[in-house]
C-alpha positions as a Markdown table, in Angstrom:
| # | Residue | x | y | z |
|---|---|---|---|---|
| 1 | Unk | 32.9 | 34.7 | -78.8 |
| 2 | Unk | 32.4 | 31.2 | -78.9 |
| 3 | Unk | 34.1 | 29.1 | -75.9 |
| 4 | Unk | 34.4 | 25.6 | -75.7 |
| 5 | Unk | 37.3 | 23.3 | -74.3 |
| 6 | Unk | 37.2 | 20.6 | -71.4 |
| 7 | Unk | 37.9 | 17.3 | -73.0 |
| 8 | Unk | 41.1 | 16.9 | -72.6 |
| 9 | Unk | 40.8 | 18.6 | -69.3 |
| 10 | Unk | 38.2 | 15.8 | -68.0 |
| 11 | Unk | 41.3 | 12.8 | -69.1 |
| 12 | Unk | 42.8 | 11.1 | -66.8 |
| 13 | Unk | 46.9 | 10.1 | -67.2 |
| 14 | Unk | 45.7 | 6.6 | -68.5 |
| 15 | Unk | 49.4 | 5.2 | -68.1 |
| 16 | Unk | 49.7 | 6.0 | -64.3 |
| 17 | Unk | 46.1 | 4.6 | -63.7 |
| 18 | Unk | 47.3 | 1.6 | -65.5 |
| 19 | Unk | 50.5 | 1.3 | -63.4 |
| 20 | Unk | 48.8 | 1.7 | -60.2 |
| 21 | Unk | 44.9 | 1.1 | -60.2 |
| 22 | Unk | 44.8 | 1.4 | -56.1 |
| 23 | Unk | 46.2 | 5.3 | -55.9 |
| 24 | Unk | 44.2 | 8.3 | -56.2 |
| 25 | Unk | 44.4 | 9.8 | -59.7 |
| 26 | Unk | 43.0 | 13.2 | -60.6 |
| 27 | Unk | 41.8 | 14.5 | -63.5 |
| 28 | Unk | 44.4 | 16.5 | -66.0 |
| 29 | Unk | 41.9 | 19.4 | -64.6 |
| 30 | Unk | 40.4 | 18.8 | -61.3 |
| 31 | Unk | 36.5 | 20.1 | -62.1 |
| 32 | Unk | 36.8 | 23.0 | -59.8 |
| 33 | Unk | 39.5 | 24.4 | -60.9 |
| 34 | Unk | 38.1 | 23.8 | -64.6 |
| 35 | Unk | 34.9 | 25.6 | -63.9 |
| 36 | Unk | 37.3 | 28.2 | -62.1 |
| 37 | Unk | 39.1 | 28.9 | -64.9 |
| 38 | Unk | 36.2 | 29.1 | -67.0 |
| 39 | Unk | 34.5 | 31.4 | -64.8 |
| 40 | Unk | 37.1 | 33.8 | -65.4 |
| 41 | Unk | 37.3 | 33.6 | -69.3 |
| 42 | Unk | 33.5 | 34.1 | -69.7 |
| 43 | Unk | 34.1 | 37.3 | -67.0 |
| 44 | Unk | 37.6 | 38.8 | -69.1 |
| 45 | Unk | 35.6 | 38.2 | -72.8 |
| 46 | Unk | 32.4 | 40.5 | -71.3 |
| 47 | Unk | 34.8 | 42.6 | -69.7 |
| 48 | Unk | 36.2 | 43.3 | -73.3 |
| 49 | Unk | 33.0 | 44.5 | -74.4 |
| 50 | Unk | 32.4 | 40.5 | -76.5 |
| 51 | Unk | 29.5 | 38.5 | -75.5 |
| 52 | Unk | 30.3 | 34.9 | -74.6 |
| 53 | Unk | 28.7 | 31.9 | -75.9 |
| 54 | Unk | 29.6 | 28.3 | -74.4 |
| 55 | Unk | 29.6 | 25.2 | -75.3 |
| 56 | Unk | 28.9 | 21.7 | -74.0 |
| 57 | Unk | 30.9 | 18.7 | -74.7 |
| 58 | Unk | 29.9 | 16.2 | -77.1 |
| 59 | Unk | 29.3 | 12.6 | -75.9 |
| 60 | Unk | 32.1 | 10.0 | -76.2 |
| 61 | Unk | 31.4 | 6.0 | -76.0 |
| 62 | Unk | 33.3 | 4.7 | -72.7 |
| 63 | Unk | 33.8 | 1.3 | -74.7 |
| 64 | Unk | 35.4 | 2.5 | -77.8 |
| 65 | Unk | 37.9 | 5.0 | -75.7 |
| 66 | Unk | 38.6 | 2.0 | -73.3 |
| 67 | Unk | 39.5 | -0.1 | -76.4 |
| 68 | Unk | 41.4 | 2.5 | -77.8 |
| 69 | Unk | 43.4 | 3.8 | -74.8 |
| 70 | Unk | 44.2 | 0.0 | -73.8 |
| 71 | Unk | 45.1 | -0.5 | -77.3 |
| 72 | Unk | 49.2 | -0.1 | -77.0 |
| 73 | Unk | 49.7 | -2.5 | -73.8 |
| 74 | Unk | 48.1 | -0.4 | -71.0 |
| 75 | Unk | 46.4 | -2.4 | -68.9 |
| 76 | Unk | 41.7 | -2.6 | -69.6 |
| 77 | Unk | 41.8 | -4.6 | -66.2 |
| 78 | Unk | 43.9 | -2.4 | -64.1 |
| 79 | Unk | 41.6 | 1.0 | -65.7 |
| 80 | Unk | 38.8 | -0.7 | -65.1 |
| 81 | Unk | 39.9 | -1.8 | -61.3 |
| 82 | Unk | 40.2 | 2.1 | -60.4 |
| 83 | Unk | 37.4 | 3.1 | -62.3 |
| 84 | Unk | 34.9 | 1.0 | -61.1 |
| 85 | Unk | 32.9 | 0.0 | -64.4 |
| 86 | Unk | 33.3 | 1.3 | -67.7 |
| 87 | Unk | 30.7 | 3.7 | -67.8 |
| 88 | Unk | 32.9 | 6.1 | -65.3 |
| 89 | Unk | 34.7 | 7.3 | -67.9 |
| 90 | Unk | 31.6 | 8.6 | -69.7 |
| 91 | Unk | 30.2 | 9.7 | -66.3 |
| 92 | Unk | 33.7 | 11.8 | -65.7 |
| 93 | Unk | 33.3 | 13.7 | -68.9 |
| 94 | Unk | 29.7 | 14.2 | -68.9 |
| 95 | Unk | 30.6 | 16.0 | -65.2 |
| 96 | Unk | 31.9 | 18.3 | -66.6 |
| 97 | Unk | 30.0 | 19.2 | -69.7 |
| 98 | Unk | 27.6 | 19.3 | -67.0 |
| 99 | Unk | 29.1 | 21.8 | -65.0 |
| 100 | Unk | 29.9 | 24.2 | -68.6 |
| 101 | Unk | 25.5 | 23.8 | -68.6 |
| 102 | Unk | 25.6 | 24.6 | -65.3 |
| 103 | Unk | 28.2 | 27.7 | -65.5 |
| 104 | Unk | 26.2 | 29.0 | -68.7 |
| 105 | Unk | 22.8 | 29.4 | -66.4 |
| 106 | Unk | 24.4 | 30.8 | -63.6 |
| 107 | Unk | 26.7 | 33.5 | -65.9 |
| 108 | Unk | 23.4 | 33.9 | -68.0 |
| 109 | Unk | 25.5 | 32.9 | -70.8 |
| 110 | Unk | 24.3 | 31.7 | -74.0 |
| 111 | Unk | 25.1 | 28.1 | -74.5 |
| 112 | Unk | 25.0 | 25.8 | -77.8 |
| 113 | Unk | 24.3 | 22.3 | -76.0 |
| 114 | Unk | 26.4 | 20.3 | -78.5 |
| 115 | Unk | 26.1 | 17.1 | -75.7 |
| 116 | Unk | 22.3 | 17.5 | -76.4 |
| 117 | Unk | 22.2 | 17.6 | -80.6 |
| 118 | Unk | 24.5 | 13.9 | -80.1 |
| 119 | Unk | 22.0 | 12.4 | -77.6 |
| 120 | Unk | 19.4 | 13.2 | -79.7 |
| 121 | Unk | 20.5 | 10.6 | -82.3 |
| 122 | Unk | 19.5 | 7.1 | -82.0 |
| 123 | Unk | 22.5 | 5.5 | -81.9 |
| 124 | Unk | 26.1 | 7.9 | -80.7 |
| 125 | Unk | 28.6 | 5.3 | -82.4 |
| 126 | Unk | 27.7 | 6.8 | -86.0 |
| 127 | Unk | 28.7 | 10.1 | -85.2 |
| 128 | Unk | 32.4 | 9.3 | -83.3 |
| 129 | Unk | 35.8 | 8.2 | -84.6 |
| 130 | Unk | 37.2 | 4.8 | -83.4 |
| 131 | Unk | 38.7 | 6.6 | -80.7 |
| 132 | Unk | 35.2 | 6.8 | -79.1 |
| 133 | Unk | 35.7 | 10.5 | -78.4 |
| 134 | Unk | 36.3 | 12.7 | -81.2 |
| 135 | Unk | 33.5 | 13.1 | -83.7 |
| 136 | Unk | 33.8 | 12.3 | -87.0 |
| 137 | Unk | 32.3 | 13.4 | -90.4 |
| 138 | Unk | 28.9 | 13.2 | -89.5 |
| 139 | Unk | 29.6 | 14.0 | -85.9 |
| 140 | Unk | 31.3 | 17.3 | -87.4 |
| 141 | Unk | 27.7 | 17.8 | -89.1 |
| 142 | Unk | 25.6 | 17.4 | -85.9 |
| 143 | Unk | 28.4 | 20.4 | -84.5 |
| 144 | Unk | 27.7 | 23.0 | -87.8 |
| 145 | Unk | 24.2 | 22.1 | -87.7 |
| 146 | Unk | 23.9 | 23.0 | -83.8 |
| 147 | Unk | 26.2 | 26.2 | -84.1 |
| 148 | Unk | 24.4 | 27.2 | -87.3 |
| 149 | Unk | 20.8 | 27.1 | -85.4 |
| 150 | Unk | 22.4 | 29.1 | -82.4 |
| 151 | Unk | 23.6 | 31.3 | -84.7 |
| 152 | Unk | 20.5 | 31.8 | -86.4 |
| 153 | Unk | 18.8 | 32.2 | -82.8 |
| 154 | Unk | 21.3 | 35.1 | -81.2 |
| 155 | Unk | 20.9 | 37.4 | -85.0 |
| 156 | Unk | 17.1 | 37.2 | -84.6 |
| 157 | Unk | 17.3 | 38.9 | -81.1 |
């Protein structure tokens, strides 16, 4: 069984940072409780007799999903007050695909690094929508193509 989620989870509540850039803001899932929550999924599916298989989170460009989360009236400067400099918001996501690598090694889970078969490519920006976060088209390709050679990898053993 094939588990991947966490994007959304690693998304901040852009409107409240952009109200007040000098509070504390947590993630829609705070990483522990995230990899918590994982942890438990991957332990319920083997308990069920199903072998788990995770995935990592595909890249996302910071600057396209500032742009396009600033793009209704929300305030770039006030986002990019609390964050710091735009490349936090890559750094927050990549945390947590991080910690989905990180879970996989520890569970001895297999894991289809979909992070990696992006980063591999010269350039990201050819591979994402406008939104800087969701692939598109050819994104969509990079994903089959990386499923397709697990795939192939778990029915040879």
């Amino acid at each position: 069984m094939l588990i991947e989620y966490g994007g959304n989870d690693a998304d901040f509540r852009w409107d409240e940072v952009s109200e007040r850039p000098y509070d504390e803001h947590e993630p829609n899932t705070p990483l522990p409780q995230f990899l918590a929550t994982l942890s438990t999924l991957v332990d319920r599916v083997r308990d069920c007799g199903i072998r788990p298989v995770l995935a990592t989170l595909p890249p996302i460009s910071a600057s396209r999903y500032l742009d396009w989360i600033t793009r209704n009236g929300l305030s770039k400067e006030n986002i990019l007050l609390w964050l710091g400099d735009e490349g936090a918001i890559y750094r927050y996501q990549e945390r947590y695909s991080n910690g989905i690598k990180d879970l996989a090694e520890q569970k001895r889970v297999d894991l289809v690094d979909l992070r990696d078969a992006f980063l591999a490519q010269r350039c990201l920006l050819p591979y994402l929508c406008e939104d800087g976060i969701h692939p598109n088209s050819a994104g969509q390709q990079l994903i089959r193509n990386a499923f397709a050679q697990k795939f192939a990898a778990l029915t040879a053993n």
